[in-house]
N, C-alpha and C positions, 0 to 999 in steps of 0.2 A: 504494500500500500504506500500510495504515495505522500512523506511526509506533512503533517498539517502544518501548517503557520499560525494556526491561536487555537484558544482553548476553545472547547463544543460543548456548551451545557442543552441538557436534553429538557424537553417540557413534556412529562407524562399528565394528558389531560383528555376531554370528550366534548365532543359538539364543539369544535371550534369556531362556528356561525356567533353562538350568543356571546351577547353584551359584556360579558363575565370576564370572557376568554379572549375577545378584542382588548378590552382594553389594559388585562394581562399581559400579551403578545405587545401590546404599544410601550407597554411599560418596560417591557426586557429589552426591545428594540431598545429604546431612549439608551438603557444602561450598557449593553452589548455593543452597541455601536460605540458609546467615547471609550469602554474596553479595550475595545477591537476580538470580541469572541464571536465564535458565532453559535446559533440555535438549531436543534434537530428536534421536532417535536412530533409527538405521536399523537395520535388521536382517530379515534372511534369517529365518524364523519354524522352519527346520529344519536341525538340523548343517550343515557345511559336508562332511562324507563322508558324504551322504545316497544312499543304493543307487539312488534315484528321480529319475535323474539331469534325465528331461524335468522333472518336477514344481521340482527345484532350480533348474533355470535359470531357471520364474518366479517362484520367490523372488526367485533373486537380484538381478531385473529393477531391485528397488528402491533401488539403490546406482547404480542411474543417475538416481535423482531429485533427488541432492545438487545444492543449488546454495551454492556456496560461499563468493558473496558474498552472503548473505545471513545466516550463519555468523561469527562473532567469535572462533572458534577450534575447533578438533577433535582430539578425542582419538580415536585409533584404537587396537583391541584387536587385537594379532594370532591370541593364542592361540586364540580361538575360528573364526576365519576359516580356521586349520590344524587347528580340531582333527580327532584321527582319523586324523593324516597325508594330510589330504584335498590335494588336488593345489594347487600356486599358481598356478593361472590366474586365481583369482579378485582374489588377494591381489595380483598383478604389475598386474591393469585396477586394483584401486581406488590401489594405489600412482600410476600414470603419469597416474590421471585427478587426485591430488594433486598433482602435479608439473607438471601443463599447466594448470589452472586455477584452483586452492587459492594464494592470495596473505595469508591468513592464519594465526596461530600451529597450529603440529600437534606432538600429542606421541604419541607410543607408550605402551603399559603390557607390562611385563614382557620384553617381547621384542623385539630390533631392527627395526625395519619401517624400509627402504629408509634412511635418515643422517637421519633426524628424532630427538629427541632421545628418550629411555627412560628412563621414572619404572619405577624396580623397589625394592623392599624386599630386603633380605637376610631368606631363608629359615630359615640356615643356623642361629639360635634356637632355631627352631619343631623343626627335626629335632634337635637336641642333647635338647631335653625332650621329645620322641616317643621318642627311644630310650631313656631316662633312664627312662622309662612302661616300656618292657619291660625293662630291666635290675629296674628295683624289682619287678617279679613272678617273677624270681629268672631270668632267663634269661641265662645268661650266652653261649652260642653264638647270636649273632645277625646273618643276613645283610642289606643292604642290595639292595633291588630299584631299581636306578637310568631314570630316562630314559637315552638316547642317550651315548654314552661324548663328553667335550668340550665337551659343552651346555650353555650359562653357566648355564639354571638347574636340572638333572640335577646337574652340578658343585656346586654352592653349596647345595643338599640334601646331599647327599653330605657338604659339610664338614661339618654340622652332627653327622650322625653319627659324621663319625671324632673329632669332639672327644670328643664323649660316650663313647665307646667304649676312646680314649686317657684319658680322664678315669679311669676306673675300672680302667685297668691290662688292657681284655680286647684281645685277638687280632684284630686284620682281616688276615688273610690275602686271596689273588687273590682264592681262592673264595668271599669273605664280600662279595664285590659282583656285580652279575649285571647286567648295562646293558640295559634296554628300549627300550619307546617311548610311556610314558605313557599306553597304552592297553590293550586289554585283550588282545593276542595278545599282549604282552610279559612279562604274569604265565601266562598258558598257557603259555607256552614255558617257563619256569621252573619252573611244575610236573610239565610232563612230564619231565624233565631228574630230580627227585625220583625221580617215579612208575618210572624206567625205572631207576633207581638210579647214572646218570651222576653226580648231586650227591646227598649226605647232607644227609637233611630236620634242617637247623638245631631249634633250642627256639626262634625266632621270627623272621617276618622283617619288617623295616619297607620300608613301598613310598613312593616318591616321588608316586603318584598313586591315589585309588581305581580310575580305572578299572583298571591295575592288578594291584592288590588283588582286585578283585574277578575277573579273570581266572584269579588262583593258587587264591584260596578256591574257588571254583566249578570249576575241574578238578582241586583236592586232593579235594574232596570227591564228587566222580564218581570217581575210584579208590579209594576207601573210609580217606582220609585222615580221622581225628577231628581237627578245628579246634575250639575253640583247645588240647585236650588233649596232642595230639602236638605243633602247631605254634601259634604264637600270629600271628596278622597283622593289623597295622595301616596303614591308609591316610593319607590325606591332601587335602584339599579339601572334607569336608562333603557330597558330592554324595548329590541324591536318590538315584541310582541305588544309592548305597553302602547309605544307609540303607534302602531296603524290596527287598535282595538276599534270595533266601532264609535265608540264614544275614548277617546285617546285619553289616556291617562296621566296626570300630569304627574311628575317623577323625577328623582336629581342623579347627577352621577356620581358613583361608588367611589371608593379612593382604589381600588384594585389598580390601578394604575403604577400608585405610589406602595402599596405591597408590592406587587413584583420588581419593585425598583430595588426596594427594599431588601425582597430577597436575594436578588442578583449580587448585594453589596455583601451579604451574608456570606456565598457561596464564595464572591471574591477574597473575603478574609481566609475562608478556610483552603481555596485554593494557592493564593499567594498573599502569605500573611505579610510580606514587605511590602505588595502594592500597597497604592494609593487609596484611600477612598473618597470618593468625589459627592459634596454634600449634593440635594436637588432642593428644588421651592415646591412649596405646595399651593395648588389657586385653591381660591375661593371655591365653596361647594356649587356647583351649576346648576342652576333648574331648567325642565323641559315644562311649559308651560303647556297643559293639554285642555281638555273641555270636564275637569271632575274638577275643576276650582273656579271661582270665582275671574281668574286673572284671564289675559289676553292672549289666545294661543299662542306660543313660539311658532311661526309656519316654517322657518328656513331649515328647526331640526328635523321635523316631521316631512316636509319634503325630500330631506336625504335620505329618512326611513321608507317613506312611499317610494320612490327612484329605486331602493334597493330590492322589492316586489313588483316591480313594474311589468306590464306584460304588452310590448308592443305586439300589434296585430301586421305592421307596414314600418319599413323604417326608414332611412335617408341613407341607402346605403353608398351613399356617393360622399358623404362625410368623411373628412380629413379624422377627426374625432372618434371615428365608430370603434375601431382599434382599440384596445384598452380598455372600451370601458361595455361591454355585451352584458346584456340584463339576461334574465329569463325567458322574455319573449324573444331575441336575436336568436339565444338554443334552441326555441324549441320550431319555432318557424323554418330552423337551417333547415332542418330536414335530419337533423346530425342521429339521430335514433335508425334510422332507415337507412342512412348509409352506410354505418357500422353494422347492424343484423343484415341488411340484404347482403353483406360480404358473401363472394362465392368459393372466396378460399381465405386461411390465415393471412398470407400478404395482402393479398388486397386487404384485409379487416388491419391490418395493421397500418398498412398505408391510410387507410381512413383516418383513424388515430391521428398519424401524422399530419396528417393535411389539414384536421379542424381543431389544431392545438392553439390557433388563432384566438378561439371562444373564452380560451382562460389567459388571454396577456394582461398585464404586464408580468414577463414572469423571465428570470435565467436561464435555467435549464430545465426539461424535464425526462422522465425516463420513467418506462413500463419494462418491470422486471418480474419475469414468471417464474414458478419452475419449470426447471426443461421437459419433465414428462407432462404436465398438464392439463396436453389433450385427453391423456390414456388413465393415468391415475386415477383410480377408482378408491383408495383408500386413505387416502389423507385430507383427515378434518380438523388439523389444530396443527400452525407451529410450521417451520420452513425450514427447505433443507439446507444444509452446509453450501452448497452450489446453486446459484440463480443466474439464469439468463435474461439478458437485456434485449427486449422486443422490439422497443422504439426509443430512440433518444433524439433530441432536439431542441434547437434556441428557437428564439423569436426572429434570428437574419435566416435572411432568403438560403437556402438550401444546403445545410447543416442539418447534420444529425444522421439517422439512417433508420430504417424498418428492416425488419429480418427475420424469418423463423430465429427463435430466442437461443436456439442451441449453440449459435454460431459464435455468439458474443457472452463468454461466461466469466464470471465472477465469485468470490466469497464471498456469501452475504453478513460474513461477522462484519465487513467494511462498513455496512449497511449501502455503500455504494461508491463506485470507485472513487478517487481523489476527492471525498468529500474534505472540505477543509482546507482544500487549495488555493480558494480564488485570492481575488489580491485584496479584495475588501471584505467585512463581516456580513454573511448573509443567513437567511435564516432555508430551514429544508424541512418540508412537509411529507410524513412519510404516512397513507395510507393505504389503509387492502383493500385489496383485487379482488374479490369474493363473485361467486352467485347466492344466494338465503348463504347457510352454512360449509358451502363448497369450495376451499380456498384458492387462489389460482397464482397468487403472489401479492407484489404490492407497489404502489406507484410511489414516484419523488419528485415534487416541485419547489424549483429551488428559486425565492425572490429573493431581492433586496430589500432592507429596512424601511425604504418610503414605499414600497407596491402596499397595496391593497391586501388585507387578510383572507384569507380563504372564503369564498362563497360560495351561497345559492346555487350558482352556476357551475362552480368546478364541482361540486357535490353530487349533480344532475349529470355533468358530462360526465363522470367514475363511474354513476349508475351502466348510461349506456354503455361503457365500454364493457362496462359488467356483463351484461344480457347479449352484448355482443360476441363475450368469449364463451361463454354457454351455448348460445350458437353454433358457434364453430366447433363445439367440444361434440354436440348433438348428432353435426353432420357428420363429422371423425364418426362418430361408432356406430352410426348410420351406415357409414362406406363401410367400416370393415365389417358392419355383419353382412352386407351386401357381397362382400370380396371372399371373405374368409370361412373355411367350414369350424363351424363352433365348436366341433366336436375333437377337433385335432389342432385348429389352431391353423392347419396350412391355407392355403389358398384355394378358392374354388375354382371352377371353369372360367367364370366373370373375372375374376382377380387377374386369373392365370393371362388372358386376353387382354383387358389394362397394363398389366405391368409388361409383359412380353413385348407387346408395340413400342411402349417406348425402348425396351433395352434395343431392337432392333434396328430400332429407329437410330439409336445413339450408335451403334456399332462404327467401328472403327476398320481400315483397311486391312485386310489378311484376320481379322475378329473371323473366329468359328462358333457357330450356333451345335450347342453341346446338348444332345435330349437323352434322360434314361429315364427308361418306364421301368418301376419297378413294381410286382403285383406277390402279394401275403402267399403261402402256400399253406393249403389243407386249412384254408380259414371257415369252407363248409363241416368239414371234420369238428372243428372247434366249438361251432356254433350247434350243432346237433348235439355233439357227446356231452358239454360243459356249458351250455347258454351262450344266447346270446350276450349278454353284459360282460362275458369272458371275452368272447369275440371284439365286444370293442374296447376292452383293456388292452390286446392284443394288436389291434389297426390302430391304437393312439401310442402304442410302443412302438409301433414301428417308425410311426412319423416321428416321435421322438428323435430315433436312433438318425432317420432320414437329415433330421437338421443336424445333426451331429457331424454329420461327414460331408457336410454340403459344401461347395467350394464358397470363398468370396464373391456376395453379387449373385451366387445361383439362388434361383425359387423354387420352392416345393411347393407340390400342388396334389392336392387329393381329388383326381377327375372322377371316381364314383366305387364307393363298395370297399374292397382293400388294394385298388387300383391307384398311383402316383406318381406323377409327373416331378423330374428335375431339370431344371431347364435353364441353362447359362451362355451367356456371350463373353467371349474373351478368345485367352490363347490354350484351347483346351486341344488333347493327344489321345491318341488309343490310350496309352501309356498311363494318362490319370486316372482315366477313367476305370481301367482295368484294378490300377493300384485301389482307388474309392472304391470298386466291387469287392474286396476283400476286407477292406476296414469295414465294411457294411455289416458283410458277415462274421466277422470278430465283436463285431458290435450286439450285432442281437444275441448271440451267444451268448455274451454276458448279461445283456440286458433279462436273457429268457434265467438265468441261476440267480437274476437275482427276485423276479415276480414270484419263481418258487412254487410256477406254476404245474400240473401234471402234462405237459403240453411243450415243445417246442419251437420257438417261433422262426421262423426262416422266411426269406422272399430271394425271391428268381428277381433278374434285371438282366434286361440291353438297353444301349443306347447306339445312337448313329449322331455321325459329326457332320455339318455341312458348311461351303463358304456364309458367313453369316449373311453378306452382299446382295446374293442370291436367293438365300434363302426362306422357301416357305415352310412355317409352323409347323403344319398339317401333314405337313408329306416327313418332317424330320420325325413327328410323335407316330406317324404308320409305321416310318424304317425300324424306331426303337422296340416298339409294338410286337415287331416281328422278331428280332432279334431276343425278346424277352421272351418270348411263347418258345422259339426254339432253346433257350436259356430250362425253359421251365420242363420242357418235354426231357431234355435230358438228363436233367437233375432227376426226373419222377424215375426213368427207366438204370439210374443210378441204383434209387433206394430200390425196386425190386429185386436187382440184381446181387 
């Protein structure tokens, strides 16, 4: 591998779209960059309580790709790996797989994960002047919609309100706190609890989370609650979802910003405890002004949230502009779904890839790395092998990179990918899997700079297709070969035999000789009468065994019908080989038959006939061998009489 130039701290986290995790990513960007490190980050591309549980599990395939020594340190994000109250199986493998192979620095953000250390900010600010927001709109009856009752950071929200709240002389009573769960049945539950007149609808309530927020808004306003007139609600976090709700949710940003900054300075002490550490400023906390307050929408945040959902039907694609910046509707109008599954072979499917890598710029480099079996493997559901092939790799300049069957181009995938860590400036590398539901097929890397754009919408949708596209191809693969191949033995059928023969014929070379031996079972009626048939065909699937055993380079075996079998080769083939391969043949089953152990001894007769390849027809080389074999067989039989 090729030497790196700075240190690569890993970011183990999920759903890298939300709000959470952008501004995580903005915050290591800030500190990585005056570094000069760079970022590899892993990530599940769909929540961590995603309803599509097969589909999740080949997300999450790619949190087995870490290699840890290769890694200078990691920061791990718990909250997204739970979010949703998604179950801890995931969070307990990537914990234990840190704790049996991770001998480098690991830090937490926000939340304990297993006794590694926890970069958190106090909240308790942020909510003192969120409530201070609704107090100034003259609300003086105002509940707190909490996480979890005891939960360090439900709790430390919480304070910030009761200061504010004690600040001004007003009342927190039991009922002016309501404990959730950060998510969105936590604010439904609180509203129906309203709606059903268990609790009196306060003049406003502040929520420790939008999702939430957005729970309460969204079943106050299906009971025919007026928000923000009756009740005023604010959230917390910034999230897309908050801001293009029907009714947008008004909401401040998190410091998660300034945690990851935080933590990067962490890691740097325990990385290079002689560097530097470089202070940063904190701004002010920022509001997103929506329609649950009183206040004047914010439109210029909310229109970069709509833009980033946007679904053009027609576009101007004669724009200098369009480049870089492709919504959802630019993916889905390309066509780019249908040109990847219409593929009629792996290259073209690959080349497609290639050609609509356009949809995800601004971006360095990227690469689709499979494993080399793929197509065929039928047993691998978890975890990648030592060896990975590179399918597609490619920049944003005109014609760079290259597509290929993946075999051609392999690597170690402990790298996680060749020369990571080379370039001349700090970038950050996204490494996702390649999955169908739970079928792993390998895993992609897109490699930006610190000013592009964080992973989206778009590139999440373009993985999809390529996803369904190599399912496709994997479909048609074992399509052809049941089509080609006899199931029974594994050789080639009639159809196979006539595909592949054409082209070797085809390919043949000057003075190449078209090599044909028919080789046919003896006393395989005998077998099948005195011992069954299911003897008989342990007996024709031992043979073909033996068959590819002593097949030249390049020859094909072909089972044409019964205990009947065609060897079929172009090259520089002699009496002389083929005589010498008639004897390894029968050395072969000889042994093959002491060790089946069966009452029965296996043997086959063979001829072949050689012709200029040039010249040569199929048909008339498999009648010469045909015959050559039948006098093969009559002689042998009037042997054994005799």
């Amino acid at each position: 591998m090729k030497d790196r130039k700075r240190k690569l701290i890993g970011l183990i986290t999920s759903n890298p779209e939300a709000a959470h995790c952008r501004r995580i990513l903005k915050g290591m960007f800030q500190r990585c960059k005056l570094y000069d490190y760079d970022i590899a980050v892993f990530a599940s591309m769909v929540t961590a309580c995603s309803f599509y549980k097969n589909y999740l599990s080949g997300e999450e395939n790619i949190y087995e790709l870490i290699n840890f020594d290769i890694l200078d340190g990691v920061i791990v994000d718990p909250l997204l790996l739970r979010e949703g109250n998604a179950p801890d199986r995931l969070e307990k493998h990537i914990l234990a797989d840190l704790k049996k192979k991770c001998r480098k620095p690991v830090i937490a953000l926000v939340e304990p994960f297993g006794d590694y250390p926890v970069v958190n900010l106090s909240q308790s600010d942020d909510f003192y002047w969120i409530t201070r927001h609704a107090i100034d709109h003259g609300c003086k009856d105002i509940m707190f919609l909490s996480g979890p009752k005891g939960h360090a950071i439900a709790e430390d929200r919480l304070s910030g309100f009761l200061r504010a709240m004690q600040a001004e002389g007003l009342p927190v009573t039991e009922d002016s706190i309501y404990y959730g769960d950060f998510w969105y049945p936590g604010g439904a539950a609180l509203a129906d609890e309203f709606l059903s007149g268990k609790r009196k609808l306060p003049q406003a309530v502040v929520s420790a989370s939008d999702h939430m927020a957005i729970g309460l808004v969204n079943r106050l306003s299906e009971g025919g609650v007026k928000i923000p007139e009756q009740v005023m609600v604010t959230g917390y976090d910034a999230t897309q979802e908050a801001q293009i709700n029907p009714i947008p949710v008004t909401t401040f940003d998190s410091n998660d910003e300034y945690i990851a900054m935080e933590a990067v300075n962490w890691l740097r002490a325990m990385m290079e405890p002689e560097a530097e550490i470089i202070p940063y400023d904190v701004k002010k906390l920022r509001i997103h002004t929506g329609l649950t307050c009183p206040c004047k929408m914010e439109v210029s945040s909310f229109i970069g949230r709509f833009r980033d959902s946007l679904y053009y039907l027609n576009r101007d694609y004669g724009s200098n502009g369009l480049i870089g910046s492709m919504d959802i509707g630019a993916l889905l109008e390309g066509y780019v779904s249908e040109r990847l599954s219409g593929s009629r072979s792996v290259e073209e499917c690959f080349l497609a890839v290639y050609s609509s890598t356009y949809y995800i710029r601004p971006f360095r480099q990227y690469w689709l790395c499979l494993y080399p079996d793929w197509l065929t493997n039928e047993e691998i559901r978890h975890g990648f092998p030592q060896e990975m092939g590179i399918a597609v790799y490619t920049t944003p300049k005109e014609h760079t990179g290259f597509y290929k069957p993946c075999e051609e181009i392999r690597f170690d995938r402990r790298e996680l990918i060749p020369g990571i860590g080379s370039d001349d400036e700090p970038t950050v590398y996204y490494f996702s899997s390649v999955h169908f539901n739970d079928r792993p097929y390998g895993y992609a890397v897109l490699q930006c700079g610190f000013d592009c754009p964080v992973i989206s919408l778009v590139y999440r949708n373009w993985l999809r297709y390529i996803n369904n596209a190599l399912e496709m191809m994997r479909i048609q693969h074992s399509l052809l070969n049941m089509s080609m191949y006899d199931k029974m033995t594994g050789a080639l059928n009639r159809r196979g035999m006539e595909e592949i023969s054409t082209g070797m014929l085809s390919a043949a070379k000057p003075g190449d000789i078209l090599a044909v031996t028919v080789v046919d079972m003896d006393r395989l009626k005998y077998i099948n009468d005195v011992y069954g048939h299911a003897d008989g065909d342990v007996a024709i699937t031992a043979l073909a065994g033996v068959l590819r055993e002593v097949a030249f380079p390049g020859e094909i075996c072909v089972r044409a019908g019964g205990d009947e079998f065609y060897m079929i080769g172009v090259g520089k083939f002699t009496e002389e080989n083929l005589r010498s391969r008639a004897e390894r043949m029968h050395e072969r089953l000889e042994k093959r038959s002491a060790e089946l152990a069966r009452p029965y001894r296996l043997s086959a007769s063979m001829g072949s006939s050689l012709f200029p390849a040039e010249q040569a027809r199929l048909d008339s080389a498999i009648t010469a061998a045909d015959r050559a074999m039948y006098e093969e067989k009559v002689r042998r039989h009037m042997e054994r009489k005799t």
